[in-house]
FINUBA-938048 format. One line per field, with one value per residue: residue in three letters; chain; x negated, y, z negated of N, C-alpha, C in turn. Coordinates in steps of 0.2 Angstrom, whole numbers, plus 2048, in hexadecimal, padded with zeros to 3 digits. Atoms other than C-alpha are relative to their C-alpha. Layout:
code = [ALA, ...];
unit = [A, ...];
n.px = [X, ...];
n.py = [Y, ...];
n.pz = [Z, ...];
ca.px = [X, ...];
ca.py = [Y, ...];
ca.pz = [Z, ...];
c.px = [X, ...];
c.py = [Y, ...];
c.pz = [Z, ...];
//
This chain:
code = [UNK, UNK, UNK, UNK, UNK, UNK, UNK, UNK, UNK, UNK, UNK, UNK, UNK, UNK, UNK, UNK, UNK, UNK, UNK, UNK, UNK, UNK, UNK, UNK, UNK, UNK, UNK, UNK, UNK, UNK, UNK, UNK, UNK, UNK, UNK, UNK, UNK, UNK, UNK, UNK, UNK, UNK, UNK, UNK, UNK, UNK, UNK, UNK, UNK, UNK, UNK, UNK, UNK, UNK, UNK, UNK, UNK, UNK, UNK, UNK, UNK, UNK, UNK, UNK, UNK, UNK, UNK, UNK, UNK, UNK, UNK, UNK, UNK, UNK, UNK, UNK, UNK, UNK, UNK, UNK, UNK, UNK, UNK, UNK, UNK, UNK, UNK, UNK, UNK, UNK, UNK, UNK, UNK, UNK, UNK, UNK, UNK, UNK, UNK, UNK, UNK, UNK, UNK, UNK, UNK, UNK, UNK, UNK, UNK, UNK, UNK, UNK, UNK, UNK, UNK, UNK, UNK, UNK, UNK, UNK, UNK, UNK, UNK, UNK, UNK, UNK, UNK, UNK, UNK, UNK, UNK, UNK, UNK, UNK, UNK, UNK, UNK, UNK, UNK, UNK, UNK, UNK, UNK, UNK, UNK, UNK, UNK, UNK, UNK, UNK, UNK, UNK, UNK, UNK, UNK, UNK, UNK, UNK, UNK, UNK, UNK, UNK, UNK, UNK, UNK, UNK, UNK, UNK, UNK, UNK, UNK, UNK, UNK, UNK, UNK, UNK, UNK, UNK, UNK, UNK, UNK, UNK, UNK, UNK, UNK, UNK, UNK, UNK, UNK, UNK, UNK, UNK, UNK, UNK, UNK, UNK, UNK, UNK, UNK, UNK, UNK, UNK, UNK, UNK, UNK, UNK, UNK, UNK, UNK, UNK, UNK, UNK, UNK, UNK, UNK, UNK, UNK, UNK, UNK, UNK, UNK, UNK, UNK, UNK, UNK, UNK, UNK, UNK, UNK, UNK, UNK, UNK, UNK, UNK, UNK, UNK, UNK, UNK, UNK, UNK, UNK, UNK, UNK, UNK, UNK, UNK, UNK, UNK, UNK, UNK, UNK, UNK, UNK, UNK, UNK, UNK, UNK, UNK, UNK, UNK, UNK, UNK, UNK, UNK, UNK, UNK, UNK, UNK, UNK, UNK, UNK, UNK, UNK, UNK, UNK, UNK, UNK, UNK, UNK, UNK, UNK, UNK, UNK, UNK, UNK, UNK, UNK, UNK];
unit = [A, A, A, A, A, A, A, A, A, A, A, A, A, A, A, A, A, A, A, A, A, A, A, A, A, A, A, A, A, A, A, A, A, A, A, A, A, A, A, A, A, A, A, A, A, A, A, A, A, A, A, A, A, A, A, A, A, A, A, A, A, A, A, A, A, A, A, A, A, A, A, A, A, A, A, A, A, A, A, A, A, A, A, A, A, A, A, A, A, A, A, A, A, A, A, A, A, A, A, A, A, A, A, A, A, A, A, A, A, A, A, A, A, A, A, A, A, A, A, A, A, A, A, A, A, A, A, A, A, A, A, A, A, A, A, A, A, A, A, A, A, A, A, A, A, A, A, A, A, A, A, A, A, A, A, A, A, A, A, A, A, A, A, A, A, A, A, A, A, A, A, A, A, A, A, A, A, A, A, A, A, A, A, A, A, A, A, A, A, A, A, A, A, A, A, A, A, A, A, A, A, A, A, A, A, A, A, A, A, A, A, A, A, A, A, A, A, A, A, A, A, A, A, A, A, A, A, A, A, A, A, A, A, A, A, A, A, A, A, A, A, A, A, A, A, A, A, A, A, A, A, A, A, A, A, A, A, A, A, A, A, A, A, A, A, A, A, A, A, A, A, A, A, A, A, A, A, A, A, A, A, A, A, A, A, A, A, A];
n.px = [803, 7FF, 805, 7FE, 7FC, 804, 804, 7FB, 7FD, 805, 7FF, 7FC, 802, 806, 7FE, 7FD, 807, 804, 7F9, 7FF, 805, 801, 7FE, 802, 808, 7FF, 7FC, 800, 807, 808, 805, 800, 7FC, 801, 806, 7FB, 7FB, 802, 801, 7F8, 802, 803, 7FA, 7FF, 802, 804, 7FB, 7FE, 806, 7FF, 7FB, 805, 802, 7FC, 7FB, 803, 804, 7F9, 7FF, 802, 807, 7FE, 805, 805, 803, 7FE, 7FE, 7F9, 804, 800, 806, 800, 7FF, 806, 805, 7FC, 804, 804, 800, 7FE, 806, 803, 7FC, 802, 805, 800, 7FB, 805, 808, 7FA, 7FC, 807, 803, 7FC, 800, 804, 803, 7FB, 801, 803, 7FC, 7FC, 7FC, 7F9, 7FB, 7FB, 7F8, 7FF, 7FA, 806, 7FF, 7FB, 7FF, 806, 7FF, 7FB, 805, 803, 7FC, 7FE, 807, 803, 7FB, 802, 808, 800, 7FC, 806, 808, 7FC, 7FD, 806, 800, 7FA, 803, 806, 801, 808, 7FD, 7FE, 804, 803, 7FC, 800, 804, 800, 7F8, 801, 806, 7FB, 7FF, 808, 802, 7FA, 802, 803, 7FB, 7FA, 805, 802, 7F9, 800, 807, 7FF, 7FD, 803, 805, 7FA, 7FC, 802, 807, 805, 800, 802, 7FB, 7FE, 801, 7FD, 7FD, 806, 803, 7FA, 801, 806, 7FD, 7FB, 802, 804, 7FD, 800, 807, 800, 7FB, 802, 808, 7FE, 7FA, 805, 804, 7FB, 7FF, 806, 802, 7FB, 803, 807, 7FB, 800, 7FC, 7F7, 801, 802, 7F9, 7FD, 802, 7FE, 7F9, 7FE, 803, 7FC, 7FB, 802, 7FF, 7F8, 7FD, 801, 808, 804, 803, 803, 802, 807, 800, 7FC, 802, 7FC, 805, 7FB, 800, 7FA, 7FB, 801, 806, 801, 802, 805, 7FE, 802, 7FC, 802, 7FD, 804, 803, 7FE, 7F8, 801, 802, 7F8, 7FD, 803, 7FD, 7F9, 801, 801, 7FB, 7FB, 803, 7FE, 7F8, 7FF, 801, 7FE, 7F8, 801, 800, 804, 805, 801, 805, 800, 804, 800, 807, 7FE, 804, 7FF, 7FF, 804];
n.py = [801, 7FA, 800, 805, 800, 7FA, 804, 802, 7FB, 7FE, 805, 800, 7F9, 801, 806, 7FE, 7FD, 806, 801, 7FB, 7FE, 806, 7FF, 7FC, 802, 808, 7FB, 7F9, 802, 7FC, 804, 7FD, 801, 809, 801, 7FC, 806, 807, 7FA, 800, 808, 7FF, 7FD, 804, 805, 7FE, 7FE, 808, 804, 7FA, 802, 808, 7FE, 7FC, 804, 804, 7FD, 7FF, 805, 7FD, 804, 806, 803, 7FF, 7F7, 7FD, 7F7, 7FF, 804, 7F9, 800, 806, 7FD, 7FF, 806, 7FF, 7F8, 801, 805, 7FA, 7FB, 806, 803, 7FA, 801, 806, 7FE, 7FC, 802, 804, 7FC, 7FC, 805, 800, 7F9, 7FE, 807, 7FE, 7F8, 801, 803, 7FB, 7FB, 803, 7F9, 800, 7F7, 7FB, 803, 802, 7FB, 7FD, 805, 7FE, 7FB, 801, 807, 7FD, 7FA, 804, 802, 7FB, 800, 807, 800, 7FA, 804, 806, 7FD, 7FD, 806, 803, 7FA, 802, 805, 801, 807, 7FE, 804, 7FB, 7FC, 800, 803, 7F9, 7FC, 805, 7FE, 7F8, 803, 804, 7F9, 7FD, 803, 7FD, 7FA, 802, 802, 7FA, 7FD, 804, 803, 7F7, 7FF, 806, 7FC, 7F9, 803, 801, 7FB, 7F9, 805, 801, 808, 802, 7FF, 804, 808, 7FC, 806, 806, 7FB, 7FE, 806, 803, 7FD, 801, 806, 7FE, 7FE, 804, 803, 7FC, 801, 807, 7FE, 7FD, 805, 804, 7FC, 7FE, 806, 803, 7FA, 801, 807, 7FE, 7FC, 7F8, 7FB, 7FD, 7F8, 7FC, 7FC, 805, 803, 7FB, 801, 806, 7FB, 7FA, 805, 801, 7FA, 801, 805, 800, 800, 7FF, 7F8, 7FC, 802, 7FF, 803, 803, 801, 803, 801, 803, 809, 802, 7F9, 7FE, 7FB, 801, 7F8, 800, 7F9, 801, 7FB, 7FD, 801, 7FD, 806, 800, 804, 806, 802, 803, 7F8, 7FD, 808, 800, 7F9, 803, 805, 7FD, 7FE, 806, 802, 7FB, 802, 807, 7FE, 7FE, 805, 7FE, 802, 804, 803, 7FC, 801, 7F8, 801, 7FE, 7FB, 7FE, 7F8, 7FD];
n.pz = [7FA, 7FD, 7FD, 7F9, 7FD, 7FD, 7F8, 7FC, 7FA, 7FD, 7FC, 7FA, 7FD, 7FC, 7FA, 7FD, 7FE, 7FE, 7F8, 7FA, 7FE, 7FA, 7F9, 7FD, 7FC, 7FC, 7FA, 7FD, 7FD, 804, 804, 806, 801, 802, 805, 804, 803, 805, 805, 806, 801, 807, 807, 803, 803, 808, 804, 801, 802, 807, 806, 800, 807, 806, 802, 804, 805, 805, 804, 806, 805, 801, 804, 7FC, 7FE, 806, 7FE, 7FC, 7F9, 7FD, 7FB, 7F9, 7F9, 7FD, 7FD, 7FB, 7FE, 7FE, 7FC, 7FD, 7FC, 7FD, 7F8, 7FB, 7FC, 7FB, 7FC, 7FC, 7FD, 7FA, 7FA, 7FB, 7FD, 7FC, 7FE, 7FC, 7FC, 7F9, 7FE, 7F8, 7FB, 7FD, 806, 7FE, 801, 801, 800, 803, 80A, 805, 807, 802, 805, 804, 803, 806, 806, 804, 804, 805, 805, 807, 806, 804, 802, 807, 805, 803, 807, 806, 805, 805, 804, 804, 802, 7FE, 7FD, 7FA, 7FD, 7FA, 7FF, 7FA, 7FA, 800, 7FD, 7FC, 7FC, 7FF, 7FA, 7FB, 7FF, 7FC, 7FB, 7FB, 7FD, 7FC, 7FC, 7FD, 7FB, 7FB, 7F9, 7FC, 7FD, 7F9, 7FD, 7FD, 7FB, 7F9, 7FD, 7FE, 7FF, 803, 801, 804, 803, 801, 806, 807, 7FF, 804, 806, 805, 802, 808, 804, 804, 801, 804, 805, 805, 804, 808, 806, 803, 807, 804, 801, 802, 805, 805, 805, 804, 807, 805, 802, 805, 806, 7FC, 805, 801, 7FF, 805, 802, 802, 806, 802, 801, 807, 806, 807, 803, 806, 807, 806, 804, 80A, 804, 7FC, 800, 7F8, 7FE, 800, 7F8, 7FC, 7F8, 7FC, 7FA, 7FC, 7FF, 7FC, 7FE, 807, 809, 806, 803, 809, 804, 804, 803, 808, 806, 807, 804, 806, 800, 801, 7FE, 7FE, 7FE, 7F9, 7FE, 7FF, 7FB, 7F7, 7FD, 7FD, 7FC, 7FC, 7FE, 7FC, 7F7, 7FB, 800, 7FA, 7F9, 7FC, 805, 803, 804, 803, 807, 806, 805, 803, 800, 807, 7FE, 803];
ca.px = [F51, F51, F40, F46, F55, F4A, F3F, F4E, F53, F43, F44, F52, F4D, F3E, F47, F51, F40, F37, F47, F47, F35, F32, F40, F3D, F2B, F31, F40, F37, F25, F19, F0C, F0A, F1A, F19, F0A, F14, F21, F16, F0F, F21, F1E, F11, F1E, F28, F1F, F18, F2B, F2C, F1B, F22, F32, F29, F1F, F2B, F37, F28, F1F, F31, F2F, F2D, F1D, F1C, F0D, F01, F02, F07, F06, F14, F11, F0E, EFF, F06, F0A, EF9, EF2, F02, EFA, EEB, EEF, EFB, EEB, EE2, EF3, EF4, EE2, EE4, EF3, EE8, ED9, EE7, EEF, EDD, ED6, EE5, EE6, ED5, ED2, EE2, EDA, ED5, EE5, EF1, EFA, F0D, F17, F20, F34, F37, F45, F34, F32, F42, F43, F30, F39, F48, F3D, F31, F3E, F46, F34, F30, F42, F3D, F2A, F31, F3F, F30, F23, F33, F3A, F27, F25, F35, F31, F20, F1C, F0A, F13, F1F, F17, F0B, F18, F1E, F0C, F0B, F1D, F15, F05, F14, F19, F07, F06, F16, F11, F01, F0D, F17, F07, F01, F12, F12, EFF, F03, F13, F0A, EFC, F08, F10, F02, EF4, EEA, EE2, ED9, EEB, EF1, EEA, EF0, EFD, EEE, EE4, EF4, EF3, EE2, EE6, EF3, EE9, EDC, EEA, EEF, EDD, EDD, EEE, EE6, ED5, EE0, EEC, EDD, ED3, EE3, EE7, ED5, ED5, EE5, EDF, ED0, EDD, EE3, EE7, EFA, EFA, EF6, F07, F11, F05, F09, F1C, F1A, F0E, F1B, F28, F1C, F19, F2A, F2D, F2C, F1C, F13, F06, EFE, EFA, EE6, EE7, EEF, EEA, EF6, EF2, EFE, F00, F0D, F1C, F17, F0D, F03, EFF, EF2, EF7, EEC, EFA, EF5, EFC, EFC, EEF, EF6, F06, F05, EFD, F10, F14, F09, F0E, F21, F1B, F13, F21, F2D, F20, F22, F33, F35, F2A, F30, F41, F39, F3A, F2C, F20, F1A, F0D, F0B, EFD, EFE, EED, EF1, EE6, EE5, EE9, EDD];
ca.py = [160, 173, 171, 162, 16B, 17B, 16F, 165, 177, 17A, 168, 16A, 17C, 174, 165, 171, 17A, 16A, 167, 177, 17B, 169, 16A, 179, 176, 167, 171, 180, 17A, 181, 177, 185, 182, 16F, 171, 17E, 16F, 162, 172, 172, 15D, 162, 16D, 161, 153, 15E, 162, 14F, 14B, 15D, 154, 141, 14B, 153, 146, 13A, 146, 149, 139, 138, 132, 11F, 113, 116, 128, 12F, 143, 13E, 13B, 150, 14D, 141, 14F, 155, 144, 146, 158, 151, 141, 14F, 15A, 14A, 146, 158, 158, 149, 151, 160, 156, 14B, 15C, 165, 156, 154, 167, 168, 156, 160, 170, 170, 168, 171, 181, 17C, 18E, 190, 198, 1A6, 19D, 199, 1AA, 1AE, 19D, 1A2, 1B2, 1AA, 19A, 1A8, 1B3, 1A3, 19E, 1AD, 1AE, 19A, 19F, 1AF, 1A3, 195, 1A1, 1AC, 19A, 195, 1A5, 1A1, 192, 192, 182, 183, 175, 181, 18F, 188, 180, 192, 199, 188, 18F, 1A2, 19B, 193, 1A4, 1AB, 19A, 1A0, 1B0, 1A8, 19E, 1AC, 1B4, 1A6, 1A3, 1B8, 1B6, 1A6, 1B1, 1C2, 1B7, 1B0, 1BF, 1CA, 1BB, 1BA, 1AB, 1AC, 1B0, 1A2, 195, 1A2, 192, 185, 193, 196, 183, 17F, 190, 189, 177, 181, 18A, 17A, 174, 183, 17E, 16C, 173, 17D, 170, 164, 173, 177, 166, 161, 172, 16C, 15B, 162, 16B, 17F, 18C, 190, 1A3, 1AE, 1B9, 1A9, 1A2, 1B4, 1B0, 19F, 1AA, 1B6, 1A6, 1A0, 1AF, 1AE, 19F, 1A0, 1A1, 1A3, 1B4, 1B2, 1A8, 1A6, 19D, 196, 18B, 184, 179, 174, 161, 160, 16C, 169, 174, 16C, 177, 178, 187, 18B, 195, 19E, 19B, 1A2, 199, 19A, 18D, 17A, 170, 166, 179, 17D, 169, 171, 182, 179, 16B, 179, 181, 171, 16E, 17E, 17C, 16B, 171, 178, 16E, 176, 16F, 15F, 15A, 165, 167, 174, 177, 17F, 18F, 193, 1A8, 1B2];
ca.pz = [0D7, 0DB, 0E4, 0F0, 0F4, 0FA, 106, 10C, 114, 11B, 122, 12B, 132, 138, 141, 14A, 14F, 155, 162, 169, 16A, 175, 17E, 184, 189, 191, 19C, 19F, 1A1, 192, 18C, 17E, 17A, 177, 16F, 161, 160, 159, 14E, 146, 146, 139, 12F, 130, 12B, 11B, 116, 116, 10D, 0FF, 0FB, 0FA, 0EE, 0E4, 0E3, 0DC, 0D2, 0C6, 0C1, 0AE, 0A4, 0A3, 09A, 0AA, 0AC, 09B, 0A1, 0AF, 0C1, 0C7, 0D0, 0DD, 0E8, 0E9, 0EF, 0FA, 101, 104, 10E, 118, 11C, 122, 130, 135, 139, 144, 14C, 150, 157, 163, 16A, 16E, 175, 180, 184, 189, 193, 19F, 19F, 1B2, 1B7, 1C3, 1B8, 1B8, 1B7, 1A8, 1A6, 1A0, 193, 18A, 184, 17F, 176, 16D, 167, 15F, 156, 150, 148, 13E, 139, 131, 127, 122, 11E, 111, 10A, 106, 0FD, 0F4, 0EB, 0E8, 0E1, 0D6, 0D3, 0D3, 0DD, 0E6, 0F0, 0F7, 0F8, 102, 10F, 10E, 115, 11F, 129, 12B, 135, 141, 143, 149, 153, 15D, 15F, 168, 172, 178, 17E, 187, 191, 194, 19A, 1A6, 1AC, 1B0, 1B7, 1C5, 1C8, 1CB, 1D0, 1C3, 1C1, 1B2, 1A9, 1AF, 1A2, 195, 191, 18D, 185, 179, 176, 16F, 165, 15F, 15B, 152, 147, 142, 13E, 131, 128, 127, 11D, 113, 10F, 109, 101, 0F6, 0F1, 0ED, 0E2, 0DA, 0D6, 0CC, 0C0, 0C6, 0B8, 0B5, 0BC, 0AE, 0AF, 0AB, 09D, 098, 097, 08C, 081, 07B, 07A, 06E, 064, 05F, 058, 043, 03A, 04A, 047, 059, 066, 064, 077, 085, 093, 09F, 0AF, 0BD, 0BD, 0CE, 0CB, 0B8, 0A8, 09F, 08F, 081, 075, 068, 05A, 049, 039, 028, 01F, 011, 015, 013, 01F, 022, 025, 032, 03A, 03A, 044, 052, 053, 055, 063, 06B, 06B, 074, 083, 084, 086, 096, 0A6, 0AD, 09E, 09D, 092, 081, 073, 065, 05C, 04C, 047, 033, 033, 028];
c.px = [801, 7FB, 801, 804, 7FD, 7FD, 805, 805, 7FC, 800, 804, 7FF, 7FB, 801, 802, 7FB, 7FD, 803, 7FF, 7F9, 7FF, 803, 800, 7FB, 801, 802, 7FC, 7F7, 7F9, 7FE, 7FF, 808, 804, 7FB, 801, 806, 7FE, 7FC, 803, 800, 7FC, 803, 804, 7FF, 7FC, 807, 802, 7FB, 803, 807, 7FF, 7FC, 802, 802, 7F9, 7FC, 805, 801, 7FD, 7FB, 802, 7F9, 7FA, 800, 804, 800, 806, 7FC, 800, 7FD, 800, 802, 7FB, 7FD, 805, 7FF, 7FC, 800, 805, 7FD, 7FE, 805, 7FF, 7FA, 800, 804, 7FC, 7FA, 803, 801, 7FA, 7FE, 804, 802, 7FB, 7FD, 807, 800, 800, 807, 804, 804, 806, 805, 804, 809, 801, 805, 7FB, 802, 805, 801, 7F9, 802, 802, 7FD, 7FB, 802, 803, 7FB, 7FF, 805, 7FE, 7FA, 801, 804, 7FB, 7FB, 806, 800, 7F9, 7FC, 805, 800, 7FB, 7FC, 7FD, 802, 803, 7FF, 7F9, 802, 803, 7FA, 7FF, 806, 7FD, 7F9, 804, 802, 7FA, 7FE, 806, 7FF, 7F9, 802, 804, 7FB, 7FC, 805, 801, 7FB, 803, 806, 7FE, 7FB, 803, 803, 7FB, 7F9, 7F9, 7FE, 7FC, 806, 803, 7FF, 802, 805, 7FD, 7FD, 804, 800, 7FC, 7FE, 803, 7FC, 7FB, 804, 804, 7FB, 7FF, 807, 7FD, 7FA, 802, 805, 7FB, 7FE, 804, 801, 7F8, 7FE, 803, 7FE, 7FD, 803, 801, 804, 806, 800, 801, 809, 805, 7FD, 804, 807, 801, 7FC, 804, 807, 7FD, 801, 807, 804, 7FE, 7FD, 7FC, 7FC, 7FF, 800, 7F9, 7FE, 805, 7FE, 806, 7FE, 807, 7FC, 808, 804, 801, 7FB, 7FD, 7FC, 7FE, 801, 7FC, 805, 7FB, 806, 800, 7FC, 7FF, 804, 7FC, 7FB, 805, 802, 7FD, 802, 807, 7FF, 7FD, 803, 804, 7FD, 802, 804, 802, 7FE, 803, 805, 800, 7FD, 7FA, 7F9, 801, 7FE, 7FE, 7FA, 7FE, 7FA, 804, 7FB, 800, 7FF, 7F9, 802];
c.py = [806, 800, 7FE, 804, 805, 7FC, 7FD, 807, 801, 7F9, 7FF, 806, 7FD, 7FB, 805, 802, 7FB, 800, 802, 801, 7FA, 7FF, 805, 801, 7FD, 804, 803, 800, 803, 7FD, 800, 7FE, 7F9, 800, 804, 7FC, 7FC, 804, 800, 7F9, 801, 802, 7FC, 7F9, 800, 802, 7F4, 7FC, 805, 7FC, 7F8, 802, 801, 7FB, 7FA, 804, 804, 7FA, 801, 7FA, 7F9, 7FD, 802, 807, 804, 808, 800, 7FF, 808, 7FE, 7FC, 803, 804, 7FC, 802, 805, 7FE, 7FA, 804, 805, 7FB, 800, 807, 800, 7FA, 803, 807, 7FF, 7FE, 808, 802, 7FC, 800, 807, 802, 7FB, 804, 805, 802, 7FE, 805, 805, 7FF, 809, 801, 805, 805, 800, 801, 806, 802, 7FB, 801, 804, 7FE, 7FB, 807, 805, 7FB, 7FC, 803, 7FF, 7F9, 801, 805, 7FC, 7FA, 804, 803, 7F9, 800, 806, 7FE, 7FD, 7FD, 7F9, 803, 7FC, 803, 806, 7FE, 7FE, 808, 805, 7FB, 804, 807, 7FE, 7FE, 807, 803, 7FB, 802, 807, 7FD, 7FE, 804, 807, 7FE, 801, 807, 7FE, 7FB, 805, 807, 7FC, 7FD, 803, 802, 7FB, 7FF, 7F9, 7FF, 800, 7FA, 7FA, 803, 7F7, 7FA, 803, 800, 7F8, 7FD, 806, 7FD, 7F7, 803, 804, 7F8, 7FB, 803, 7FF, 7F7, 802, 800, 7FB, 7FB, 804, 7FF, 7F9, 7FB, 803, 7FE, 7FB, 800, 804, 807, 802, 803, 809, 805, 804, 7FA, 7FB, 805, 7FF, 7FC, 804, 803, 7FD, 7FD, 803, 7FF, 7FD, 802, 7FE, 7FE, 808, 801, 7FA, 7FF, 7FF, 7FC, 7FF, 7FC, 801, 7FC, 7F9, 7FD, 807, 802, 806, 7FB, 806, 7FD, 809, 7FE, 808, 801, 7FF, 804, 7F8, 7FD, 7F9, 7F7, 7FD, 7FB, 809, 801, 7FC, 804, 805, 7FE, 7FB, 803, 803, 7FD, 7FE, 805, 802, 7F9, 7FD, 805, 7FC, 801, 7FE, 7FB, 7FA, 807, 800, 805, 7FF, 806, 806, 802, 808, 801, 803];
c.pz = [805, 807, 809, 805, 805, 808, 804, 807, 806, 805, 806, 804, 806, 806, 806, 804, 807, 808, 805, 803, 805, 804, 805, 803, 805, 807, 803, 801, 7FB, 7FB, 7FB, 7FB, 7FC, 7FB, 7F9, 7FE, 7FB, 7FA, 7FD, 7FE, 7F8, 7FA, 7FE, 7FC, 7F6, 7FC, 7FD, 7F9, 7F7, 7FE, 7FF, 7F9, 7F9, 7FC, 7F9, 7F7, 7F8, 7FE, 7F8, 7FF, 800, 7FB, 806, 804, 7FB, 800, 807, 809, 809, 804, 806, 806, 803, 803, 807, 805, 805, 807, 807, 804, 805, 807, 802, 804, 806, 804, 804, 805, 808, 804, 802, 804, 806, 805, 806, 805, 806, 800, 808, 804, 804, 7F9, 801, 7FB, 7F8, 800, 7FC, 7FA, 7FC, 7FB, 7FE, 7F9, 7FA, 7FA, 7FA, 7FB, 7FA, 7FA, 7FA, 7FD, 7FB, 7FA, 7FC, 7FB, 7F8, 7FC, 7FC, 7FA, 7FC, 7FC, 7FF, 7FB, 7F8, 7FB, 7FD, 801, 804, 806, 808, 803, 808, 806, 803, 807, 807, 809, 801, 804, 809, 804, 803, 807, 807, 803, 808, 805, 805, 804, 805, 806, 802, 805, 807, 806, 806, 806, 806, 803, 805, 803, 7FD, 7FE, 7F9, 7FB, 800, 7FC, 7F8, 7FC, 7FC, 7FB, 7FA, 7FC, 7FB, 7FD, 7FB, 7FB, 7FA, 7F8, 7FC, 7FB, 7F8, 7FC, 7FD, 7FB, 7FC, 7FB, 7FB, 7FA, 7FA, 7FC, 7FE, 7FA, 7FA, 7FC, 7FB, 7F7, 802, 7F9, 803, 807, 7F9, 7FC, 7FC, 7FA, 7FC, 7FA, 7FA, 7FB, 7FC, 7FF, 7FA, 7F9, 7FD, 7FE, 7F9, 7FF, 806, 801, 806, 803, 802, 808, 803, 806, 802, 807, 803, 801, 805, 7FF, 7F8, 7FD, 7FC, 7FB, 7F9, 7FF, 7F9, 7F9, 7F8, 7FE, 7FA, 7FD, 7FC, 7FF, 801, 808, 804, 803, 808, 806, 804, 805, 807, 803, 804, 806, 805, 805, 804, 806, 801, 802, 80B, 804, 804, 7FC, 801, 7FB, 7FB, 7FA, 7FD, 7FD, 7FC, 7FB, 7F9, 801, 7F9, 7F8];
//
């Protein structure tokens, strides 16, 4: 339960987040700021939808999904892009139906608090892509780049409530919507992690090649299993946080038939000694 354990940090990070980013809004008066809350709402609601997924998707094979139950964290993706997007249409809508209203000053706590959210986004956002790196969970990884968007959205944030600022000082009145302006920004960057979020789990759905470096790896685990000459191929497709894997091995051509049988058992038995493998089928190659 390595994976969950990862998200479950992120969860908590992200609550802490949600808190402060709204209450501060609330206090100290930035609309942008609120609107950056329910932005973290989204992070957290996809750390909730990535361990839902995880958790189901580590279930083992049964009669009615005999390759196991990976792919149930892409549907879960997908139905996750779909609410985000709703959540972005609601804040824009409401954003810009209060554009015209009177400008409500924000406090200067704001950006002090913008500062410090943005500095423990990013640490959260490197800590998400290194583990999905790791790990290599497209899952995490992409909660990872999902958490470093939040970061650019706070930056916006913290330009806005400057702009409203300066603009009040010095009377500038177009600066002063700075704040709102920063909002349906921010509404807009949540539009594009919900594409993205769809895009990726519609990609995934359709089957995604391994990454080449890590077929790599099981390749020269194969090689050197006994009476194995070569690996002729090797495809492998992420199915959830699983591999499934078609290997085509060489053999001497010379050796029984029962022989060749015992060389791709043993193949087998050796990815499926790995947790990260699912589903396994050795084709057996006659050598020259």
């Amino acid at each position: 339960m390595k994976l969950e354990s990862i998200m479950k940090k992120s969860f908590v990070v992200n609550i802490f987040l949600v808190i402060v980013k709204i209450l501060t809004g609330l206090f100290f008066n930035s609309v942008a700021l609120i609107a950056d809350g329910i932005h973290s709402i989204s992070d957290l609601l996809s750390d909730v939808f990535v361990i839902l997924g995880i958790r189901h998707s580590l279930k083992p094979a049964d009669d009615e999904h005999p390759f196991g139950h990976g792919k149930f964290e892409y549907v879960l993706s997908l139905m996750l892009g779909v609410f985000i997007l709703i959540i972005a249409y609601g804040l824009g809508k409401e954003v810009l139906n209060n554009y015209n209203e009177p400008v409500v000053i924000p406090g200067i706590v704001s950006l002090i608090v913008v500062i410090f959210v943005m500095v423990i986004k990013l640490f959260l956002a490197r800590y998400l892509i290194k583990k999905g790196k790791e790990e290599d969970s497209q899952i995490i990884k992409a909660s990872g780049r999902e958490s470093l968007t939040d970061v650019f959205s706070s930056i916006v944030v913290f330009v806005g409530i400057l702009a409203v600022l300066i603009g009040e000082k010095f009377g500038i009145a177009i600066l002063l919507k700075g704040d709102k302006i920063a909002s349906v920004i921010i509404a807009l960057f949540i539009i594009n992690i919900g594409i993205r979020i769809i895009y990726e789990a519609i990609t995934a759905l359709q089957g995604k090649a391994v990454n080449p470096k890590i077929c790599q790896k099981y390749k020269e685990i194969i090689n050197n299993v006994e009476g194995v000459i070569d690996v002729d191929n090797i495809d492998m497709i992420t199915y959830g946080p699983y591999y499934q894997t078609l290997v085509e091995i060489q053999v001497d051509g010379n050796i029984s038939v029962k022989e060749g049988h015992d060389i791709a058992d043993k193949v087998s038995e050796i990815l499926n000694n790995d947790e990260k493998i699912c589903h396994i089928v050795v084709h057996v190659n006659p050598g020259e």
